[in-house]
ZAMARGU-4260 file (C-alpha; in steps of 0.2 Angstrom, whole numbers, plus 5000, padded with zeros to 4 digits):
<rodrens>
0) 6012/5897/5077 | 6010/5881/5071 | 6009/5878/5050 | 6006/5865/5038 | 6024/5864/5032
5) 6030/5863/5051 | 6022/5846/5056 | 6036/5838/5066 | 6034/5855/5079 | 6016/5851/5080
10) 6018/5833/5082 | 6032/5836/5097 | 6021/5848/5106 | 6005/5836/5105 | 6017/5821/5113
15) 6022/5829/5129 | 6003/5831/5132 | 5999/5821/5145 | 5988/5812/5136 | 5998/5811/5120
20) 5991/5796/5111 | 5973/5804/5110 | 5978/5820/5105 | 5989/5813/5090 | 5976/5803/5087
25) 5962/5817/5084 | 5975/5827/5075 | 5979/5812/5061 | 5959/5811/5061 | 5958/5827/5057
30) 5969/5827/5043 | 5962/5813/5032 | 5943/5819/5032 | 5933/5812/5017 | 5923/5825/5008
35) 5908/5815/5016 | 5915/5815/5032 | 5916/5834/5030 | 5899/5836/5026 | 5892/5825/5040
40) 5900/5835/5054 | 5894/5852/5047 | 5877/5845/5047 | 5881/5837/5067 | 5891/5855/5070
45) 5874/5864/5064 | 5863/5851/5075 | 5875/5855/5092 | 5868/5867/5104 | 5875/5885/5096
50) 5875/5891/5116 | 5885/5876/5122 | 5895/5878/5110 | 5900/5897/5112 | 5905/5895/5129
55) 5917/5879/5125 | 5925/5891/5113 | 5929/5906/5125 | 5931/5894/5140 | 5947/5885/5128
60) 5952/5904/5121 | 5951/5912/5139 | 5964/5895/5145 | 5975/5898/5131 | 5977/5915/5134
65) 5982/5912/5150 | 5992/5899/5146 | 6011/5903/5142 | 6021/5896/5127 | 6038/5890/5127
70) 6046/5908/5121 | 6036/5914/5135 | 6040/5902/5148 | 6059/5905/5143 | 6058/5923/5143
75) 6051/5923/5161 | 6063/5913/5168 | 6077/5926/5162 | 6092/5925/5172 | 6084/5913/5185
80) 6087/5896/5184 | 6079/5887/5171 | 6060/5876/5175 | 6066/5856/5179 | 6067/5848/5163
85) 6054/5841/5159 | 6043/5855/5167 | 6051/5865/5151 | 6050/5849/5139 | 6030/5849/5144
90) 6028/5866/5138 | 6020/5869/5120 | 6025/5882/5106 | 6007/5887/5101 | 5989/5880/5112
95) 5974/5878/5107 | 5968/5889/5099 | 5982/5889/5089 | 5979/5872/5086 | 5960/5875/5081
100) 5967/5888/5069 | 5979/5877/5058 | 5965/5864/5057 | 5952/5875/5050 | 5964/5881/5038
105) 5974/5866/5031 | 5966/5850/5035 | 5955/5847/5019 | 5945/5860/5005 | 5931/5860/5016
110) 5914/5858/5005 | 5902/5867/5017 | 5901/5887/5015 | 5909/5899/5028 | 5897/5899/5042
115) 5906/5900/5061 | 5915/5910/5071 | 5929/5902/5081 | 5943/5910/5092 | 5962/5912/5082
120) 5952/5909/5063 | 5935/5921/5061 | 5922/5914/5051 | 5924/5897/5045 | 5914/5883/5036
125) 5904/5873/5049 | 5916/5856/5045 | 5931/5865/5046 | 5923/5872/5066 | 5919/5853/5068
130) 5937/5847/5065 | 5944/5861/5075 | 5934/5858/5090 | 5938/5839/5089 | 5957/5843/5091
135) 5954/5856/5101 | 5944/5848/5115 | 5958/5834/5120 | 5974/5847/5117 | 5970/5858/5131
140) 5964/5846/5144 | 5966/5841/5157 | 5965/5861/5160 | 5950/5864/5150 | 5935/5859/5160
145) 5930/5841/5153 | 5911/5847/5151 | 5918/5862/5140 | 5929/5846/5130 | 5915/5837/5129
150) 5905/5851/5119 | 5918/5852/5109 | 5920/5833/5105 | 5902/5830/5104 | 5900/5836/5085
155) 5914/5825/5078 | 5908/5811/5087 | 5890/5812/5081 | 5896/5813/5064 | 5906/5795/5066
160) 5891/5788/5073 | 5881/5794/5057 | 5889/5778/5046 | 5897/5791/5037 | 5917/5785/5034
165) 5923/5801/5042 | 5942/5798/5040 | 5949/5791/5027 | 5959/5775/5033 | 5971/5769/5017
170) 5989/5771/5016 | 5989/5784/5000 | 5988/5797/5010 | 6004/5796/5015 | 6007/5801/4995
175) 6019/5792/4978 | 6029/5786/4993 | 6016/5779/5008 | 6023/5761/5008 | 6037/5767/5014
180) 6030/5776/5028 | 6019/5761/5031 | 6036/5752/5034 | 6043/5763/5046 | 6025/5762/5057
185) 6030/5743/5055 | 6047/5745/5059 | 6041/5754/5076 | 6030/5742/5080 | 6041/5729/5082
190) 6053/5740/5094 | 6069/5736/5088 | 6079/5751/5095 | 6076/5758/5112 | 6071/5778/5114
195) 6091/5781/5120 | 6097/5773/5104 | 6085/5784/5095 | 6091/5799/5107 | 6109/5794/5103
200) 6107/5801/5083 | 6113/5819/5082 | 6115/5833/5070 | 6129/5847/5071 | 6120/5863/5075
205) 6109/5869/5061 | 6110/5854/5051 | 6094/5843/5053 | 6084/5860/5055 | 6090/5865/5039
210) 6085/5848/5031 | 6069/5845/5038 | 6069/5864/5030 | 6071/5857/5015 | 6062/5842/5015
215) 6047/5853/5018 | 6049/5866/5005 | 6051/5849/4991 | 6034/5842/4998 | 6026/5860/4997
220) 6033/5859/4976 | 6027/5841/4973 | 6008/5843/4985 | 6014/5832/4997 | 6011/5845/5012
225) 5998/5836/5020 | 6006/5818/5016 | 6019/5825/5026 | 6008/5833/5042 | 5998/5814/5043
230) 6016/5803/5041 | 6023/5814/5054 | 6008/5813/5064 | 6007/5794/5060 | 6021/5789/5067
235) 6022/5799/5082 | 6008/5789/5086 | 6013/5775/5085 | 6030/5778/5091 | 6021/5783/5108
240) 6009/5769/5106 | 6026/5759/5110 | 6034/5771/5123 | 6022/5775/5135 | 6031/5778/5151
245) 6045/5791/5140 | 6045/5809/5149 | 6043/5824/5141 | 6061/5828/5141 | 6064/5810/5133
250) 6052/5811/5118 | 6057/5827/5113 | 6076/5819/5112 | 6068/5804/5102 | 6058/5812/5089
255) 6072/5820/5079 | 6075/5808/5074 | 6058/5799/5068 | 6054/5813/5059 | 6069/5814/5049
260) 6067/5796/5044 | 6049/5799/5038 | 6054/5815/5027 | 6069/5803/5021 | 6056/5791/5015
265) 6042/5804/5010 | 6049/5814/4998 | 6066/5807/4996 | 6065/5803/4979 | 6066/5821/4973
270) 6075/5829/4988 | 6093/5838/4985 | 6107/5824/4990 | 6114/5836/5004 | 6099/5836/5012
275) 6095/5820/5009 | 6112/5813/5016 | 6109/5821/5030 | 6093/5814/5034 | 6100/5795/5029
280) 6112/5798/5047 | 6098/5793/5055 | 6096/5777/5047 | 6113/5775/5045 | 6119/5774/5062
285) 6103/5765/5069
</rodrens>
């Protein structure tokens, strides 16, 4: 459901959460692990209650299982009228476990040998379970019962209290091109544009799908897949950071946008000039 070459739909669904800013904020953690970081939370995932722990895990797959996705929510609807707007904006593509899944996966080379079972990805190395928990926890609540988060949490958070640099903070992350992305979190922090002049930027049908397409297959071809899931994430966050009173329905009109200036700025340098034209019209008419 959700993949590392596709972070802008991740992104979207975690800023309609209710409690958005977290949640990105978890994610972008997630994603820039040191190697010692990784190996500290499998020693903290290791030293967590394996009973507590299992019940965390089916209570979140159990919730997620039972908790429809946006296809879904469509489907059901049928010929009836459509949920309220931002009822529909609200609603997620994957959940998660999903979630969980695409973190054990992609975030990092995990350093720790494959160790624990958790719902939507079998056997994985304890780390990767510590990061996948950490996400996971704050993405389903405020429906996940906050003592089944709080399991999940608990591992990550022993692991940053261990003086271990856990996430890694610098701006090369971002990839060849980070300064530029560093620019754009600037750019958002001083609010120049308001979230309807953000809204106001449109594509023909097809067209910025097809470039962010495009944007993503260059970044897989030059290793800049996960400089691309933390940028994306990145400035979400700090966009929402900003915006906090923006609806669902809103946010999901903004981000277009945003992420098509970040893959402008990301990977620019070696994308095709179609695509890359296309992107610039955000720039262009804000």
């Amino acid at each position: 459901m959700y993949t590392l070459s596709s972070p802008t739909v991740l992104a979207t669904d975690a800023a309609t959460r209710p409690e958005a800013v977290p949640v990105l904020r978890a994610l972008s953690s997630a994603f820039r692990l040191t190697e010692d970081g990784a190996l500290a939370l499998a020693q903290a995932y290791h030293e967590s209650d394996s009973q507590l722990l299992g019940v965390a895990w089916d209570s979140l797959q159990m919730l997620a299982l039972a908790t429809p996705s946006m296809p879904e929510a469509l489907r059901a609807a049928g010929a009836a009228s459509l949920p309220d707007p931002d009822e529909l904006a609200g609603i997620r593509f994957g959940n998660a476990v999903h979630v969980a899944a695409l973190v054990a996966r992609e975030a990092m080379a995990w350093p720790d040998g494959t160790a624990v079972l958790i719902p939507g990805a079998g056997l994985v190395p304890a780390s990767a379970a510590a990061a996948a928990a950490w996400v996971a926890g704050p993405w389903a609540e405020p429906e996940l019962d906050s003592e089944h988060a709080q399991v999940l949490r608990a591992p990550f958070e022993r692991a940053t209290r261990s003086g271990t640099t856990v996430a890694e903070p610098t701006s090369d992350l971002y990839g060849p091109r980070g300064e530029a992305v560093l620019e754009l979190i600037e750019w958002l922090r001083s609010s120049p544009f308001s979230a309807d002049q953000l809204a106001s930027v449109t594509w023909p049908v097809g067209v910025w799908s097809e470039a962010m397409h495009q944007a993503a297959w260059a970044c897989l071809h030059e290793g800049r897949l996960r400089a691309q899931m933390r940028a994306v994430l990145d400035v979400t966050h700090e966009f929402l950071r900003n915006s906090p009173a923006l609806t669902p329905a809103a946010i999901r009109c903004c981000l277009p946008t945003l992420h098509a200036m970040v893959a402008r700025r990301l990977i620019g340098d070696v994308l095709e000039p179609q695509a890359l034209g296309e992107l610039a019209l955000a720039d262009v008419v804000l």
